[in-house]
C-alpha positions in Angstrom: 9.6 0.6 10.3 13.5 0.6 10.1 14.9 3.2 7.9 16.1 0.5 5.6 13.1 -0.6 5.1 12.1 2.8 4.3 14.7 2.9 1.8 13.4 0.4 0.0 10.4 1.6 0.0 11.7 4.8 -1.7 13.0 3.0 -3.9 10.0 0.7 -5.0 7.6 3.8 -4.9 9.9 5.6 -7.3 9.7 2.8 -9.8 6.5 2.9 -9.6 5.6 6.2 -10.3 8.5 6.3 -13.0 6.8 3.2 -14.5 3.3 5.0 -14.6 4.6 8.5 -15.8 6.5 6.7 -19.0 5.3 7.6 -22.3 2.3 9.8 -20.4 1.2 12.9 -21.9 3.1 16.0 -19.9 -0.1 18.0 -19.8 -2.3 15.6 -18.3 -4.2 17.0 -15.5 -3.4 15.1 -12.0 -7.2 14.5 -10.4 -5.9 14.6 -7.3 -3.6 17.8 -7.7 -6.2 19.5 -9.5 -3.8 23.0 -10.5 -1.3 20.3 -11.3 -0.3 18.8 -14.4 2.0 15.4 -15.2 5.1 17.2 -16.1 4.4 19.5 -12.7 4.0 16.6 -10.5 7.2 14.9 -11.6 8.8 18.2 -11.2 8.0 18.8 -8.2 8.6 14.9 -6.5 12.1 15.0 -8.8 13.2 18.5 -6.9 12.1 17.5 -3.7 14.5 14.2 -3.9 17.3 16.9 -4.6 16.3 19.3 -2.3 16.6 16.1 0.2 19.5 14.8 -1.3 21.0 18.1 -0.4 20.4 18.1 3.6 21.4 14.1 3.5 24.7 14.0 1.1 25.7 17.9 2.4 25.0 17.3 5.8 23.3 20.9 5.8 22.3 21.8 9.1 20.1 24.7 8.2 16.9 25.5 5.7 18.2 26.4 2.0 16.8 29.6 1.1 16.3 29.1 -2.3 13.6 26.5 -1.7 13.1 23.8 -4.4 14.3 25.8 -7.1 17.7 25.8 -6.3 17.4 22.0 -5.9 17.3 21.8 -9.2 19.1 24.5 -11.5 17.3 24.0 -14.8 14.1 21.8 -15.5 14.4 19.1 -18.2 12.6 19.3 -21.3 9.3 17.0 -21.2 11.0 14.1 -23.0 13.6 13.8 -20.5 11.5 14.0 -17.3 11.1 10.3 -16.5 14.9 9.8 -16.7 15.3 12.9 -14.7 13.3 11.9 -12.0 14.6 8.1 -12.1 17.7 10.0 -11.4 16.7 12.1 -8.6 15.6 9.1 -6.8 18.3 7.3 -7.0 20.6 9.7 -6.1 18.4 10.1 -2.8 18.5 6.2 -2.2 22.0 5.8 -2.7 22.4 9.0 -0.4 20.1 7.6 2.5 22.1 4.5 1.9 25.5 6.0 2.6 24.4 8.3 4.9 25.6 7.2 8.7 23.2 6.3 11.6 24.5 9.4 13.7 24.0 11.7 10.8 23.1 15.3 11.9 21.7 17.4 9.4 18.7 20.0 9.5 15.1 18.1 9.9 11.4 19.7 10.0 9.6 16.1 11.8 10.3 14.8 15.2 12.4 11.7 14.6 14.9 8.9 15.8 17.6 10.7 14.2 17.9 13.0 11.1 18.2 9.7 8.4 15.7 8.5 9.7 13.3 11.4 9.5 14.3 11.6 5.8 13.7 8.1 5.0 10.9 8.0 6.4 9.2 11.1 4.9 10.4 10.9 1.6 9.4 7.2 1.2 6.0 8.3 1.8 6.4 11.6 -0.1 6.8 9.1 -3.3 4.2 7.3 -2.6 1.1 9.3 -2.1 3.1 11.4 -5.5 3.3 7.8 -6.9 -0.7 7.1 -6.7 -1.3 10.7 -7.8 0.5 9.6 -11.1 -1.1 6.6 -11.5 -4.4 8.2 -11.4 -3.0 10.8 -13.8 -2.3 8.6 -16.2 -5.5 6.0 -16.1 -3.5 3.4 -14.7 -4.7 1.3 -11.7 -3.5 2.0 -8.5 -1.0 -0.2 -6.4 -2.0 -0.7 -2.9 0.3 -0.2 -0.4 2.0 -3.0 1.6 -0.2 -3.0 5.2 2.9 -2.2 7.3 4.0 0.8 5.3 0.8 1.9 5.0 0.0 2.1 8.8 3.3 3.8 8.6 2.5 6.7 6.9 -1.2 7.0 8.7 0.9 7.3 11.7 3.2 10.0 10.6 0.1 12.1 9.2 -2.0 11.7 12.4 0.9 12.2 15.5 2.9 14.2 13.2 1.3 16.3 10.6 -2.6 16.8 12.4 -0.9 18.1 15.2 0.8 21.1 13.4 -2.0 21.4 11.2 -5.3 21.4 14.2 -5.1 25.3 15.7 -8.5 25.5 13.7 -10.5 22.6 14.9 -11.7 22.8 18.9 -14.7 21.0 20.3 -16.5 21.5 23.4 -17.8 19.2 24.1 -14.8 17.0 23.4 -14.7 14.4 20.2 -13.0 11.6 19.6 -12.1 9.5 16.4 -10.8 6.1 16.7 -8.9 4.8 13.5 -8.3 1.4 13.0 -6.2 -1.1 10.4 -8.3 -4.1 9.6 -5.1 -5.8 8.2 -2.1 -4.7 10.6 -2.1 -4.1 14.4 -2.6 -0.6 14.5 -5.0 2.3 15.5 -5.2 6.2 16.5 -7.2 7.6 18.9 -7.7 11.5 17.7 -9.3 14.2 20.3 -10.6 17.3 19.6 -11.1 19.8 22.9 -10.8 23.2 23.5 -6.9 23.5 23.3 -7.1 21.2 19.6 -6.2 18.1 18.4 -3.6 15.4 20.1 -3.1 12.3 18.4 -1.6 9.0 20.1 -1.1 5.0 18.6 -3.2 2.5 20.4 -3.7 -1.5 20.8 -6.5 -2.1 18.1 -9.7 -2.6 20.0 -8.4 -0.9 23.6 -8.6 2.3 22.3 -12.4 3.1 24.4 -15.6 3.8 22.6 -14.8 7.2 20.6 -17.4 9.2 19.7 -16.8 7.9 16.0 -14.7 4.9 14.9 -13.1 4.5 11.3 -11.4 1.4 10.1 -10.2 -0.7 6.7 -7.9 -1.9 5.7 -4.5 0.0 5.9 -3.9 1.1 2.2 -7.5 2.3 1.9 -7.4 4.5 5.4 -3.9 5.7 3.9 -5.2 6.8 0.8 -7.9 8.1 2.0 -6.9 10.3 4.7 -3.8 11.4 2.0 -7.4 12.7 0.2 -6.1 10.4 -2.6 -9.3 8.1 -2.7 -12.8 7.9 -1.6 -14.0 6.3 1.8 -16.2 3.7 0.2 -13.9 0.7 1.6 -13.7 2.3 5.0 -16.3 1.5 7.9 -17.9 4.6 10.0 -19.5 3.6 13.1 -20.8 6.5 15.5 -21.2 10.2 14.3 -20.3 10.4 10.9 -20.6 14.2 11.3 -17.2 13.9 13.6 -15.6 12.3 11.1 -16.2 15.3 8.4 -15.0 17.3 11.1 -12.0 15.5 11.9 -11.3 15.3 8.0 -10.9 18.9 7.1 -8.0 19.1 9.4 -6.4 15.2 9.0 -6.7 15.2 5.0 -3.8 16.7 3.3 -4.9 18.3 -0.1 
């Protein structure tokens, strides 16, 4: 995707979750976030649209030490968090937005360049936060459109399960193949002795895998986000390699 397009995105996933957190009781508990409640999982997706709003608009080239807090100076009172967070967003679009192509500024993800790592990461930031709301707050969740869904599966599993695999070896190797039903894309994941690599494949030429995953994209990016069950998702092969695969390629 093109970071406009992942602007947009931002944008729609922000409307969303400001639509489903309106009127919703602060101290709701977040299923999905389960020390969380509403008025912490708005907090927390408003200050991280500062805190990136900070690296984009300040063209900051290294990490704040205050972390999110300083993002944000002082929280809003329950009754203004849904305007405070519309805020946040937008202020984060219209930075992106404004932002030049060649824009340096600190980054933690391999990227094109440093707008489009946050584009990219904070479109999908919202989203998974956006699904967590709607789930908070009983409303039905939106499925993602198939492109940006593939998206973000392919930023968690050749960016994310990389930095995250030092725990999972196998010997003899494994290998899980995911696959979108819906969109042209699929992973091929392999577990050795050295960990887990990750690379994008052509859907069907990605060899037999010891297990093979596939759905349609919304449901596999859900569902490796550990935002919904499996139950939409087809396992062929060893099921037991995909539990393996899924305590280190679930994000909790």
């Amino acid at each position: 995707m093109e970071v406009p397009a992942h602007i947009d995105a931002l944008r729609t996933e922000g409307e969303r979750m400001a639509s489903a957190a309106a009127g919703a009781d602060a101290d709701a508990a977040v299923p999905t976030c389960p020390e969380w409640t509403v008025r912490e999982l708005l907090r927390h997706t408003g200050a991280v649209h500062r805190w990136a709003t900070g690296y984009v608009a300040g063209r900051r080239r290294e990490p704040a030490l205050g972390g999110l807090e300083e993002a944000v100076g002082t929280w809003p009172a329950d009754h203004d968090l849904t305007a405070w967070f519309e805020d946040g967003c937008a202020d984060l679009v219209a930075a992106l937005h404004a932002a030049p192509d060649d824009l340096e500024c600190w980054t933690f993800l391999p990227a094109p360049s440093p707008r489009a790592m946050w584009a990219r990461r904070q479109a999908h930031e919202t989203a998974i936060h956006r699904v967590d709301t709607q789930l908070a707050t009983g409303r039905g969740v939106t499925p993602c459109d198939p492109a940006f869904a593939a998206d973000g599966i392919d930023e968690l599993l050749t960016l994310f399960v990389p930095r995250r695999s030092a725990t999972l070896r196998a010997n003899p190797p494994a290998t899980l193949a995911v696959r979108c039903t819906d969109v042209a894309a699929s992973w091929l994941l392999r577990a050795d002795t050295d960990g887990v690599t990750a690379t994008r494949t052509m859907s069907g030429q990605d060899g037999p895998g010891t297990c093979t995953v596939s759905g349609k994209a919304s449901d596999l990016y859900f569902a490796l986000w550990n935002r919904a069950a499996a139950d939409h998702l087809r396992t062929e092969g060893d099921p037991a390699v995909a539990h393996q695969f899924a305590d280190v390629v679930r994000i909790r």
